[in-house]
Every structure is written in C-alpha cells, then in structure tokens.
N, C-alpha and C positions, 0 to 999 in steps of 0.2 A: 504494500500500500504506500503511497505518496502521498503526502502532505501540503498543500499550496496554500498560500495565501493572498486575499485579493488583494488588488492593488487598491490602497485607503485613496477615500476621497480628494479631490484636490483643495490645497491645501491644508490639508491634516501635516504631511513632515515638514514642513513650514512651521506651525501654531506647534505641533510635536518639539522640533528643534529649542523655538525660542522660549519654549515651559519648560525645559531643562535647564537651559540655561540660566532662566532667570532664577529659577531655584537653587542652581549652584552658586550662583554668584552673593546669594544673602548667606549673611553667619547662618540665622533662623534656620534658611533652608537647607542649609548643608548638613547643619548639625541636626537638624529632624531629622533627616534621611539618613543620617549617617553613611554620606559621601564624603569622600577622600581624596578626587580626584584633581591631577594639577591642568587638567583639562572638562571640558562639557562633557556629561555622560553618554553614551551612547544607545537609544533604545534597539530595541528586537521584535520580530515576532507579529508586529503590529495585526490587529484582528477587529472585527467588525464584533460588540457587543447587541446580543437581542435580548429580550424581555417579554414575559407571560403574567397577566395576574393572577393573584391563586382563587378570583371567583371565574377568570375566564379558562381556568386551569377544570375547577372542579360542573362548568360547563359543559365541558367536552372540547374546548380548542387544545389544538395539536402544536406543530412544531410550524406548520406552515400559518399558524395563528402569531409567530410570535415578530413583537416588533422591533426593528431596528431603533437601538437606544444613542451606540456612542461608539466609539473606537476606543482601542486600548492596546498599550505596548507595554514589554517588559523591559526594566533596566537591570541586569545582574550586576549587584556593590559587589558580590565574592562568593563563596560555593552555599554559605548558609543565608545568602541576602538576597529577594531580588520584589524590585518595589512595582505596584503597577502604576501606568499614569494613564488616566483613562480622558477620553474630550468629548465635549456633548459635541454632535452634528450641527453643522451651521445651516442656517437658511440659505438660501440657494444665494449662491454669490458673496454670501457670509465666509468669517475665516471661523474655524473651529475652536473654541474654548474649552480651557482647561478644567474640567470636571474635578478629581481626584487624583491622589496623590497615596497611595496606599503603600505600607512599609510593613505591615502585617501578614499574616502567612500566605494570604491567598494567591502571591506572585510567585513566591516559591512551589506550592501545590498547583501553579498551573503549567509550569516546568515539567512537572512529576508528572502530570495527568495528559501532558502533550508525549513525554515519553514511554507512557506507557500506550498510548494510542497509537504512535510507531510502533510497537507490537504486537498489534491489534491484527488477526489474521481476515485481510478482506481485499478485494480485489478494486481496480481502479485506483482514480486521484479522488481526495478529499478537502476539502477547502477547511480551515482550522477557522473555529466562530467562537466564542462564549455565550453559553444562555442561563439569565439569573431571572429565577422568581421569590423579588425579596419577601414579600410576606411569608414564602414556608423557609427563607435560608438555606437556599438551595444555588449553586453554582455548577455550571459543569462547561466542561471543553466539550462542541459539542463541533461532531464531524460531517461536514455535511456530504454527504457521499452521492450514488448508490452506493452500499447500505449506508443511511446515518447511522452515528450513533453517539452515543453521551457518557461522558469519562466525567464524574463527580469528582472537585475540586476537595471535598472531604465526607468523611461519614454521612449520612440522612438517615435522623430517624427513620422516615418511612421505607425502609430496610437496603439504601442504595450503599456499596462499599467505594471507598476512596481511591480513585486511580484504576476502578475495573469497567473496563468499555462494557456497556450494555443497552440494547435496542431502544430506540426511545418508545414505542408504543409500551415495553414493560415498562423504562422508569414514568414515564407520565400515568402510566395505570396507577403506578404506587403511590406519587405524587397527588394525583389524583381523590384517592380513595384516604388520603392523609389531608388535602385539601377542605375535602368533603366532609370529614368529621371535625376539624377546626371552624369550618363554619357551623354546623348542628349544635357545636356547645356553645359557641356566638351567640347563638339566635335562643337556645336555651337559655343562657344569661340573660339575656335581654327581657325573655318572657320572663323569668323571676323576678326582675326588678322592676316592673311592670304592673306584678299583681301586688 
C-alpha cells in the first residue's frame, strides 16, 4: 500500500511557513513548544482535517458525511516530541489561519498510527486524512482508499485499539452505538430535571 498526500490548498505552506516562524521567533513560543532550533522549524506530512458530529454520527452519516474542517502538519522537536499545527480553511481567496498549536500526545500518536497504517495489508494508493469527532474524543488517521480505513490516534472506549487499522463501517458502528447511548442518558437527564 502507498500512502499520498494531497497537495494543501493554496496558500496553506505560505500561512504554514510564517506560523512557525513567528512562533519560533517569541521567547513565549519557543519555550511553549519546547523548540530549540537555531533555524524555523520544519513541518511534515501536511493532511487535510474532517469532522462528524456525534448527533450526525448516531444518525446514521458515514465517512462521506464528514466535513472538511482544516489542515494540519507535523513538526518533529526529537524522537519523543512532535507538535501538531493545524489552520482553519480560508475563504476563497483568503490566506489560511493558524488554528492550533498542539504539543500534546496526539502528534506523536499520529506518527504511530500513520506507521502503522504502512503496514496495513491493502492494495492501491491511499491518501492520508484525519477524522475527529470531538464530542465522543475520538481521533483517527483515516485512509482514504479503496478500502478506507481508520487507524485511532489512541484507545476509545467504544472498544477501538490505538494504532490498529480497522474498516470504518465497524469503527463508526461502535462509535455509533456509543454515540447513541450518550445521547439517551442526555435526554434522560434532561427528562429528570424537568419533572
């Protein structure tokens, strides 16, 4: 299997470029990031971010339900470091902005979960995406093939394991059926403090 990535919108390694830079060059930001470099960092990987909510989740939309949220690239600081910088989508003729800046695990587990997806036994090219549905905290690399498929960026209750490629029709079943009972005790709550 091969791995491609699309080519980010125009102007994304522009707006990419100068948000590193400008982070490197403040004390503030260097030392939040715990960068070190006597140069601008370099990103990686860059990926196209989508997004599902977890009521259009436990509706029934699928993977072609989800939407295009934001770009996002990797910076490796060293073998245990790598930070995501993610940019919302600009309006059409807009330059793209700097979203987030994350130094938390989820840059590193997405290293993991892309390398494990290189050993993912499947045929064809796959284009490398991320899809997050924050209300259940759910992340994953997600492949867009023939076959897709969805490498969780870490454990999920609703019983997905961290770094194992699995069909999206099951993880969105589990998701799903985990979606579906977070709302029922929602709507329970609600009926209680009602009566």
């Amino acid at each position: 299997m091969t791995i491609h990535q699309r080519p980010p919108p125009e102007g994304y390694d522009d707006a990419l470029a100068e948000s590193l830079s400008r982070l490197a060059s403040t004390r503030a930001g260097a030392d939040f990031l715990a960068w070190r470099f006597e140069s601008t960092p370099q990103a990686t990987a860059p990926h196209p971010v989508y997004a599902l909510g977890r009521d259009e989740l436990a509706d029934g939309a699928t993977l072609e339900d989800a939407r295009l949220v934001s770009w996002r690239a990797l910076v490796q600081v060293d073998e245990t470091q790598v930070h995501a910088v993610e940019h919302r989508l600009a309006e059409e003729g807009g330059t793209p902005q700097l979203l987030s800046v994350s130094k938390g695990p989820f840059g590193l587990a997405t290293m993991e979960a892309v390398a494990a997806a290189e050993r993912y036994e499947s045929d064809g090219d796959h284009e490398l995406r991320l899809l997050k549905i924050p209300a259940l905290q759910f992340v994953a690399v997600w492949l867009r093939g023939p076959p897709d498929a969805l490498v969780p960026l870490a454990d999920h209750p609703a019983g997905l394991a961290a770094h194992e490629p699995v069909a999206p029709e099951e993880a969105l079943g589990l998701l799903r059926a985990h979606a579906e009972a977070l709302r029922r005790r929602e709507r329970a709550s609600e009926s209680d403090e009602t009566c």
